[in-house]
mmCIF file of the N, C-alpha and C atoms, coordinates in Angstrom:
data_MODEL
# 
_entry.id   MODEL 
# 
loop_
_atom_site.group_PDB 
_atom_site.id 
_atom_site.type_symbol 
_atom_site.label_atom_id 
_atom_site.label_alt_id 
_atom_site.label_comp_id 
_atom_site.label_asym_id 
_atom_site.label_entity_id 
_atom_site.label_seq_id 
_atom_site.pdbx_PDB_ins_code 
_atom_site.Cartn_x 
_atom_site.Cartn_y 
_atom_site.Cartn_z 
_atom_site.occupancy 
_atom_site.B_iso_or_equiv 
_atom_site.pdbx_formal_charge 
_atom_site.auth_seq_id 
_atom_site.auth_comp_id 
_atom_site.auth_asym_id 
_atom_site.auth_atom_id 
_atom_site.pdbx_PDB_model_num 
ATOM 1   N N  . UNK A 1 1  ? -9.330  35.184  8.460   1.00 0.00 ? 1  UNK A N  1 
ATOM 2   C CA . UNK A 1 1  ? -8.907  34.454  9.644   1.00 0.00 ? 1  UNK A CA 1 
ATOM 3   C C  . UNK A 1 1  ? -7.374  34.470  9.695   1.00 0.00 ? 1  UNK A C  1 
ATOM 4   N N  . UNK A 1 2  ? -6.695  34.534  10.798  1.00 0.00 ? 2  UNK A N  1 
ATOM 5   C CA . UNK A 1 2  ? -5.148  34.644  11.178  1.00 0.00 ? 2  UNK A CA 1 
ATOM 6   C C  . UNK A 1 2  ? -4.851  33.714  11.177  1.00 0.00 ? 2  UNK A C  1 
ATOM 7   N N  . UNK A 1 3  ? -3.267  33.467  10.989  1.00 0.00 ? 3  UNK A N  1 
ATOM 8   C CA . UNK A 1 3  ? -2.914  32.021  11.279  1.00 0.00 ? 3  UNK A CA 1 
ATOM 9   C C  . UNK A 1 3  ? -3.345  31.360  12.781  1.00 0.00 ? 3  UNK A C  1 
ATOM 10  N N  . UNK A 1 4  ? -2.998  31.942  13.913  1.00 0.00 ? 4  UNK A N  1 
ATOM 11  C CA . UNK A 1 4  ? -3.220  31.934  14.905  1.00 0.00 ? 4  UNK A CA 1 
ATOM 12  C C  . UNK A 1 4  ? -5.472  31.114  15.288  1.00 0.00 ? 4  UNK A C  1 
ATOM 13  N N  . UNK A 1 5  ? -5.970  31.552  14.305  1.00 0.00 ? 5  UNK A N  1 
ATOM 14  C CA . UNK A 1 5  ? -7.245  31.690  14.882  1.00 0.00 ? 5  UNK A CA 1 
ATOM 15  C C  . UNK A 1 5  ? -7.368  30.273  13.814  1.00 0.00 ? 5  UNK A C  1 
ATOM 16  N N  . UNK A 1 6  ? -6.674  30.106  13.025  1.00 0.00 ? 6  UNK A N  1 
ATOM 17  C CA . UNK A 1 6  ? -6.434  28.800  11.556  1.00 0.00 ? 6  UNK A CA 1 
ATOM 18  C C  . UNK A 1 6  ? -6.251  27.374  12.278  1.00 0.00 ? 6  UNK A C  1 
ATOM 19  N N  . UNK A 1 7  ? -4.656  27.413  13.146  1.00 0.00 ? 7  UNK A N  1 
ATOM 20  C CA . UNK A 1 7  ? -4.561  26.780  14.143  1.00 0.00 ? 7  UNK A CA 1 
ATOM 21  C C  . UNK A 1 7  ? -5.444  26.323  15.086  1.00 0.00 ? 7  UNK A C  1 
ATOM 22  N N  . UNK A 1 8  ? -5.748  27.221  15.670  1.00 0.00 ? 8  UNK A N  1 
ATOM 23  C CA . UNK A 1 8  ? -6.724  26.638  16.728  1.00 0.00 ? 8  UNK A CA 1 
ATOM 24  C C  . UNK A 1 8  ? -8.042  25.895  16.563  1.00 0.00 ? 8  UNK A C  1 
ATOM 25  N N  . UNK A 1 9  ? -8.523  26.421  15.428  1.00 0.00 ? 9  UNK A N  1 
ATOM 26  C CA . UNK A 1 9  ? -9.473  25.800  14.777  1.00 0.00 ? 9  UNK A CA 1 
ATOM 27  C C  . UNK A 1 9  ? -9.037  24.335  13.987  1.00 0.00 ? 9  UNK A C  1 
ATOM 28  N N  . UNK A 1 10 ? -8.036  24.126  13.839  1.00 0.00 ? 10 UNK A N  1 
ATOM 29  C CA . UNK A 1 10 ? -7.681  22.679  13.190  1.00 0.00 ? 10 UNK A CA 1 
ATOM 30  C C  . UNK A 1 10 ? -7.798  21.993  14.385  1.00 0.00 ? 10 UNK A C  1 
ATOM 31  N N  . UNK A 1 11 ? -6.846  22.678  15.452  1.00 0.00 ? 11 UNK A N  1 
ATOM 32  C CA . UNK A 1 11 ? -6.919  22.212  16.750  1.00 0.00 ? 11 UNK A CA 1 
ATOM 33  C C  . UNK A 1 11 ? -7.907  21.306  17.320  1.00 0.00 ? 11 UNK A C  1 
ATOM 34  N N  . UNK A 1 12 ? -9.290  21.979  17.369  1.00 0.00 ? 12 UNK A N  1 
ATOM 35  C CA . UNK A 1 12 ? -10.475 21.511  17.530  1.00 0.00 ? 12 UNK A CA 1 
ATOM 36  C C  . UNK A 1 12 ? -11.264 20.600  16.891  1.00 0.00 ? 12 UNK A C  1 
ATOM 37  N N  . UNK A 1 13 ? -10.648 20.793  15.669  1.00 0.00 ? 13 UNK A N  1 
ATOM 38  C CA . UNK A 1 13 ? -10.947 19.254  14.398  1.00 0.00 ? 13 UNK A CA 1 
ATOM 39  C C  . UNK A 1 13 ? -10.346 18.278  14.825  1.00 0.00 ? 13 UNK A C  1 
ATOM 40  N N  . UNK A 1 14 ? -9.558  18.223  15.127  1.00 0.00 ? 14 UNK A N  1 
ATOM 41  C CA . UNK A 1 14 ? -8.589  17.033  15.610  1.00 0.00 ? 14 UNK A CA 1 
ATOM 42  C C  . UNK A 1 14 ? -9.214  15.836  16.290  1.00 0.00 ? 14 UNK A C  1 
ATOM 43  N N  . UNK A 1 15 ? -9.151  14.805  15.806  1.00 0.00 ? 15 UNK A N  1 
ATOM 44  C CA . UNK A 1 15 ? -10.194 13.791  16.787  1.00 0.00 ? 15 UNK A CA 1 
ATOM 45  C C  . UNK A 1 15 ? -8.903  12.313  16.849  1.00 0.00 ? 15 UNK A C  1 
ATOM 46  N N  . UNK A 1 16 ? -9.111  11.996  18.355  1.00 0.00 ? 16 UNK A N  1 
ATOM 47  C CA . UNK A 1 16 ? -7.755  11.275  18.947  1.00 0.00 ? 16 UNK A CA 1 
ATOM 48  C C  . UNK A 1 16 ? -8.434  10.075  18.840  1.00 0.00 ? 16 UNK A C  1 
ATOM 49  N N  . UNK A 1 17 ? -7.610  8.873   17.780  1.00 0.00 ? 17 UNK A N  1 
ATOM 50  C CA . UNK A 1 17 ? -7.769  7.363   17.636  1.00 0.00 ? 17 UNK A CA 1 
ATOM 51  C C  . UNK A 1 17 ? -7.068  6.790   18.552  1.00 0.00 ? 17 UNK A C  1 
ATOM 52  N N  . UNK A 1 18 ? -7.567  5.656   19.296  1.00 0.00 ? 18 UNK A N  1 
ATOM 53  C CA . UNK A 1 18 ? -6.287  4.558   20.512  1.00 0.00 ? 18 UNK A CA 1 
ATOM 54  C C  . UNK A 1 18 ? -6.529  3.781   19.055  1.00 0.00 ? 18 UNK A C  1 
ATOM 55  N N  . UNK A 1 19 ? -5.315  3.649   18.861  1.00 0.00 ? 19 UNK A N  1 
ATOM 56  C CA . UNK A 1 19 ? -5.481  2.434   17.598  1.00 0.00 ? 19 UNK A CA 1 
ATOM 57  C C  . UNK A 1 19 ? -4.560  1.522   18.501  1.00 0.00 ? 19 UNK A C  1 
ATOM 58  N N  . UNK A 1 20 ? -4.463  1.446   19.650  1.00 0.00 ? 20 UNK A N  1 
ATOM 59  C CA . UNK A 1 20 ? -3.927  -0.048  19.885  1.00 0.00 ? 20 UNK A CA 1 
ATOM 60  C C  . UNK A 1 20 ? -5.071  -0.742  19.983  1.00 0.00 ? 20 UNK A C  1 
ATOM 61  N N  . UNK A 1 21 ? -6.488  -0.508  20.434  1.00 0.00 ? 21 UNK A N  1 
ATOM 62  C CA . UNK A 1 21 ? -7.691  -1.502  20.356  1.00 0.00 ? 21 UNK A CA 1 
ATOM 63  C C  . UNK A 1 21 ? -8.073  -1.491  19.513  1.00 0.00 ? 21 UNK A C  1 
ATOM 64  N N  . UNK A 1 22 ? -7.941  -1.166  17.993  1.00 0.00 ? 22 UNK A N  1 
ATOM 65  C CA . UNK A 1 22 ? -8.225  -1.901  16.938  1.00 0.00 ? 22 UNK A CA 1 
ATOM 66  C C  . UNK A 1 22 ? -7.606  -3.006  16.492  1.00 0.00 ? 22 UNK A C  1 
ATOM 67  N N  . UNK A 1 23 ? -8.932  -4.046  16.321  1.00 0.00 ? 23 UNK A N  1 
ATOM 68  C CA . UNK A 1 23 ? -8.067  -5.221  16.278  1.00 0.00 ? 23 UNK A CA 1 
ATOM 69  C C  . UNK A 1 23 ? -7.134  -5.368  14.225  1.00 0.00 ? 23 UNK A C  1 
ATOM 70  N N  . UNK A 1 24 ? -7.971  -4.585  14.060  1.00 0.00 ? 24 UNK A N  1 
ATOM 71  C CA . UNK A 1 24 ? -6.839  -4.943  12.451  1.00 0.00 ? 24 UNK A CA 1 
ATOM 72  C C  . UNK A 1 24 ? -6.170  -3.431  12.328  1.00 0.00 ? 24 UNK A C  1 
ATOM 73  N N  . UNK A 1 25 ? -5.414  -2.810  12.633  1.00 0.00 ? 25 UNK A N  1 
ATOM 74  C CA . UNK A 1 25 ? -5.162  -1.342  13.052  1.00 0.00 ? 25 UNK A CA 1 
ATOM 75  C C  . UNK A 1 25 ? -3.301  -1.990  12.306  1.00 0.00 ? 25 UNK A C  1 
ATOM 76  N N  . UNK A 1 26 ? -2.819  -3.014  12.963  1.00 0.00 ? 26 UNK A N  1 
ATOM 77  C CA . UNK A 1 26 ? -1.550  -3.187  12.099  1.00 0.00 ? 26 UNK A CA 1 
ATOM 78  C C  . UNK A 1 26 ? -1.524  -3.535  10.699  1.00 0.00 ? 26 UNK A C  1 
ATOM 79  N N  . UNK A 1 27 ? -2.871  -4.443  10.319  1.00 0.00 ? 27 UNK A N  1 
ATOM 80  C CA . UNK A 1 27 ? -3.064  -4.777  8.674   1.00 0.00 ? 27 UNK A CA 1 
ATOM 81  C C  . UNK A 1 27 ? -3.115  -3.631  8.035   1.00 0.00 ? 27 UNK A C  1 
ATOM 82  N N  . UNK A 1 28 ? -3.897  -2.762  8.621   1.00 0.00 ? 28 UNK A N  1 
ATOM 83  C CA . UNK A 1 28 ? -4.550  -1.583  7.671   1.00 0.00 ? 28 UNK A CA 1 
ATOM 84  C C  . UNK A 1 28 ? -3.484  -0.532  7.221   1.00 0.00 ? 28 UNK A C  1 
ATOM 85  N N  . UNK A 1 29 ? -2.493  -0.610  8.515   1.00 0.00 ? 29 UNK A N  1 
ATOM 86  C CA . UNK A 1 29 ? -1.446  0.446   8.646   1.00 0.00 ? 29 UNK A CA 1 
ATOM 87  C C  . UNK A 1 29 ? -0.490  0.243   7.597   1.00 0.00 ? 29 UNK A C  1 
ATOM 88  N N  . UNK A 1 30 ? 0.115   -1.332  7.460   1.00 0.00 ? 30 UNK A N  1 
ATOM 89  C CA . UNK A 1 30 ? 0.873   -1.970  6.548   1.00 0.00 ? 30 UNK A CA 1 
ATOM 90  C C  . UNK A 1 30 ? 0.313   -1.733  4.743   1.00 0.00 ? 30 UNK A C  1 
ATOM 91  N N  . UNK A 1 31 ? -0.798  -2.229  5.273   1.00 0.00 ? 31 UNK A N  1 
ATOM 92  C CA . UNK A 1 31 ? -1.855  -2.190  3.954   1.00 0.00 ? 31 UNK A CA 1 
ATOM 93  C C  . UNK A 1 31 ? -1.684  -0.278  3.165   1.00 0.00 ? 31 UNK A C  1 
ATOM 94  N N  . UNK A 1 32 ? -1.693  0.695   3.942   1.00 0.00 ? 32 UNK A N  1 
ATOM 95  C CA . UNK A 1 32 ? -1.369  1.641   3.481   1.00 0.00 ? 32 UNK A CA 1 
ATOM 96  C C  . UNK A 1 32 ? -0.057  2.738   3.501   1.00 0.00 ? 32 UNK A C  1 
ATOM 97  N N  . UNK A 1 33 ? 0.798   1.683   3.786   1.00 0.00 ? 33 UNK A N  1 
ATOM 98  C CA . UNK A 1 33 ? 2.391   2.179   3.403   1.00 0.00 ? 33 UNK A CA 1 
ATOM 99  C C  . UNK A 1 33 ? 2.691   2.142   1.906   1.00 0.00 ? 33 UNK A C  1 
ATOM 100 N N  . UNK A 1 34 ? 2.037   1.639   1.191   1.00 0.00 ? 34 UNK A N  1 
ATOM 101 C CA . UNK A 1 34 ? 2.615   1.816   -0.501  1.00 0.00 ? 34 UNK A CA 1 
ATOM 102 C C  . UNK A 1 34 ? 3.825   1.053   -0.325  1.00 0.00 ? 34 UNK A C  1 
ATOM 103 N N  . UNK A 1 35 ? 4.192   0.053   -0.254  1.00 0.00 ? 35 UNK A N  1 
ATOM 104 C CA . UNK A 1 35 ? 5.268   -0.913  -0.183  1.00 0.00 ? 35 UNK A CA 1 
ATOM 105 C C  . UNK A 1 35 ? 5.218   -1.425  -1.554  1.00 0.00 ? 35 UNK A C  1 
ATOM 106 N N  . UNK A 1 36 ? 6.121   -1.318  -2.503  1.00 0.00 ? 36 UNK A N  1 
ATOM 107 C CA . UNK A 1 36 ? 5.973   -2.082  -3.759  1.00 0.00 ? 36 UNK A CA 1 
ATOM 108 C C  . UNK A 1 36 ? 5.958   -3.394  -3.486  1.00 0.00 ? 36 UNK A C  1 
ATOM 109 N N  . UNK A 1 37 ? 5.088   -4.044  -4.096  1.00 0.00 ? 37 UNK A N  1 
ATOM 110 C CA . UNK A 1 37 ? 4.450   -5.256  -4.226  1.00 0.00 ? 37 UNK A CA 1 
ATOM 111 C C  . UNK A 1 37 ? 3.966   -6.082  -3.183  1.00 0.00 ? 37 UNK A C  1 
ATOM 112 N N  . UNK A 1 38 ? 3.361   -5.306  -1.573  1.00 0.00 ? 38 UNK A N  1 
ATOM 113 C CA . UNK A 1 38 ? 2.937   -5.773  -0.924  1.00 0.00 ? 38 UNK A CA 1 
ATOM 114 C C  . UNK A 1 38 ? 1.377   -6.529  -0.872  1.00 0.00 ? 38 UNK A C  1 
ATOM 115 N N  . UNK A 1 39 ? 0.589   -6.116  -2.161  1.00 0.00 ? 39 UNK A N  1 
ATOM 116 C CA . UNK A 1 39 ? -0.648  -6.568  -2.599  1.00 0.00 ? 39 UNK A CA 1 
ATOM 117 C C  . UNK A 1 39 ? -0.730  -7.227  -3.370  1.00 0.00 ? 39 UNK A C  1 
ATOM 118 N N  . UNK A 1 40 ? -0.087  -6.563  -4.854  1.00 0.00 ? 40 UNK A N  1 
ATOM 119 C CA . UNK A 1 40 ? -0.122  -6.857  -6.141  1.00 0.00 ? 40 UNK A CA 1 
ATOM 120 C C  . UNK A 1 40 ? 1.147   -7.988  -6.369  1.00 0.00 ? 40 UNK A C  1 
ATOM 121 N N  . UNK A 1 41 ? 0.776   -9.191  -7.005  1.00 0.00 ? 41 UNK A N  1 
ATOM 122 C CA . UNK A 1 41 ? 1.679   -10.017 -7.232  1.00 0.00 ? 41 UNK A CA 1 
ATOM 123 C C  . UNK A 1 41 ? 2.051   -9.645  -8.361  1.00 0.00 ? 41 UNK A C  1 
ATOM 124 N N  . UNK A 1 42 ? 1.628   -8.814  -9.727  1.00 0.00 ? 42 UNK A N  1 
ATOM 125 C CA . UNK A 1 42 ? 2.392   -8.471  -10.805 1.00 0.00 ? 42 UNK A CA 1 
ATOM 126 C C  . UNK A 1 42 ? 2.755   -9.741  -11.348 1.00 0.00 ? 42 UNK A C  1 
ATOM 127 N N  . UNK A 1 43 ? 1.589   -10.509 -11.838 1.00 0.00 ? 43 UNK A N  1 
ATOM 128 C CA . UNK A 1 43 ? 1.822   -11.463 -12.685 1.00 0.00 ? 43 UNK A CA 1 
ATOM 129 C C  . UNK A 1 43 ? 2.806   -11.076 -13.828 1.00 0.00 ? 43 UNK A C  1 
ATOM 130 N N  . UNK A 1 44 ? 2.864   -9.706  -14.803 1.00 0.00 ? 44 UNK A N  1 
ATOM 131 C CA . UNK A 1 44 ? 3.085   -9.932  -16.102 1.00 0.00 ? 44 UNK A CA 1 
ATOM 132 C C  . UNK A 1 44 ? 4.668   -9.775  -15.721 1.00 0.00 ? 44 UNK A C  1 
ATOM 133 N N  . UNK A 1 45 ? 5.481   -10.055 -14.671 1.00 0.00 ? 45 UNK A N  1 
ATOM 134 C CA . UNK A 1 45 ? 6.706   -10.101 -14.471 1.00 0.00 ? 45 UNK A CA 1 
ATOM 135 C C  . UNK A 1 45 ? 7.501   -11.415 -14.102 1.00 0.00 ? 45 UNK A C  1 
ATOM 136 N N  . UNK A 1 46 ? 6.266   -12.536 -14.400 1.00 0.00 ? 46 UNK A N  1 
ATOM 137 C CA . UNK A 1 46 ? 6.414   -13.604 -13.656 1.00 0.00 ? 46 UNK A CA 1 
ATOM 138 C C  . UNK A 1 46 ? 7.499   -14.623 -14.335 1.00 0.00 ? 46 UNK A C  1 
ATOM 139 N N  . UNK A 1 47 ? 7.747   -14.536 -15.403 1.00 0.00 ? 47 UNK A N  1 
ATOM 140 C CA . UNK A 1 47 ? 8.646   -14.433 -16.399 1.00 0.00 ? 47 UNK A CA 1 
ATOM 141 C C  . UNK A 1 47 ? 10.263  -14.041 -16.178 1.00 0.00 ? 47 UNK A C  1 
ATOM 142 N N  . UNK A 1 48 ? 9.902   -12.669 -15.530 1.00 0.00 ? 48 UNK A N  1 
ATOM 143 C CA . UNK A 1 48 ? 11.506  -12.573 -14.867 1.00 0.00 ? 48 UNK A CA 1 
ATOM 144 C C  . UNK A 1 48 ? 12.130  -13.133 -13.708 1.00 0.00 ? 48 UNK A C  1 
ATOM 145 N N  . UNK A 1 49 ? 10.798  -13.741 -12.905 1.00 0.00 ? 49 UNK A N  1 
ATOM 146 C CA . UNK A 1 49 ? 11.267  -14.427 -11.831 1.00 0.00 ? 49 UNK A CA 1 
ATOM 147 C C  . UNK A 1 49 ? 11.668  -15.886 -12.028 1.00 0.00 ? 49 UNK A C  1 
ATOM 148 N N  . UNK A 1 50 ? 11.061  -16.849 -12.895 1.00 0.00 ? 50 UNK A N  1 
ATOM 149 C CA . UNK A 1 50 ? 11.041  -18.195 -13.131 1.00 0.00 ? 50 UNK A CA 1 
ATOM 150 C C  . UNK A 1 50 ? 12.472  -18.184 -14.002 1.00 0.00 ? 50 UNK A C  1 
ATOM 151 N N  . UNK A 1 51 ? 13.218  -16.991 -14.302 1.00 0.00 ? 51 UNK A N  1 
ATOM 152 C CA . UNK A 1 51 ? 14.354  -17.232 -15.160 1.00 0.00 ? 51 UNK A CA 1 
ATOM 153 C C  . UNK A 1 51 ? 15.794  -16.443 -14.236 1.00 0.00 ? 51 UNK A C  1 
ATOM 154 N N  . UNK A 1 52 ? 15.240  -17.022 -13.009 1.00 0.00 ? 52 UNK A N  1 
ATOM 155 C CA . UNK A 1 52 ? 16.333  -16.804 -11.802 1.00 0.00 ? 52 UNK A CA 1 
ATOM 156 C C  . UNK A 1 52 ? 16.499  -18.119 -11.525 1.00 0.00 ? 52 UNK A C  1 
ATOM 157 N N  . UNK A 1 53 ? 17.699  -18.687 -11.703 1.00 0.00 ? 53 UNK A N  1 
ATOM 158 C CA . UNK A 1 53 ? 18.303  -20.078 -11.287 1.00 0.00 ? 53 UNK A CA 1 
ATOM 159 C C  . UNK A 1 53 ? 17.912  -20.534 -9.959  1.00 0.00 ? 53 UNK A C  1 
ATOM 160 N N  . UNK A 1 54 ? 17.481  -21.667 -9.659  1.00 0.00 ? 54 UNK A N  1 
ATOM 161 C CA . UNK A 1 54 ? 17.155  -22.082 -8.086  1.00 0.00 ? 54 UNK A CA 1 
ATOM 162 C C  . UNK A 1 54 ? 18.073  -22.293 -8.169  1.00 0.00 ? 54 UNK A C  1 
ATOM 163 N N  . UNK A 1 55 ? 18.848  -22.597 -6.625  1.00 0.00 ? 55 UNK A N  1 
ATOM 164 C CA . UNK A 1 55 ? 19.437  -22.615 -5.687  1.00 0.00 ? 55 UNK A CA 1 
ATOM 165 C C  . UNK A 1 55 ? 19.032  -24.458 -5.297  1.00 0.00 ? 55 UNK A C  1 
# 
C-alpha cells in the first residue's frame, strides 16, 4: 500500500467526537493531561510539606 492509499484509509477510520455534549468531557480531559499530582496526593511526601513554616 502507498502512502497516498495509507492516508486515505486512516482518513476513513477517523470517527468525529462533539465533545462539547459530553457532560464530563472537561474532567476526563484534565484527568488525562498527566499533571503531576493532579490525582495522587503522595502521602509519603507529606513530611516535606508539614515542615514548610505557615504563614
Amino acid at each position: 500500500m502507498g502512502k497516498r492509499e495509507e492516508a486515505a484509509w486512516i482518513a476513513r477510520q477517523v470517527e468525529f467526537v462533539e465533545t462539547a455534549i459530553e457532560p464530563d468531557f472537561q474532567n476526563r480531559f484534565a484527568a488525562a493531561m498527566a499533571l503531576p499530582h493532579s490525582t495522587d496526593k503522595f502521602p509519603h511526601i507529606q513530611h516535606l510539606l508539614d515542615a514548610i513554616p505557615k504563614r
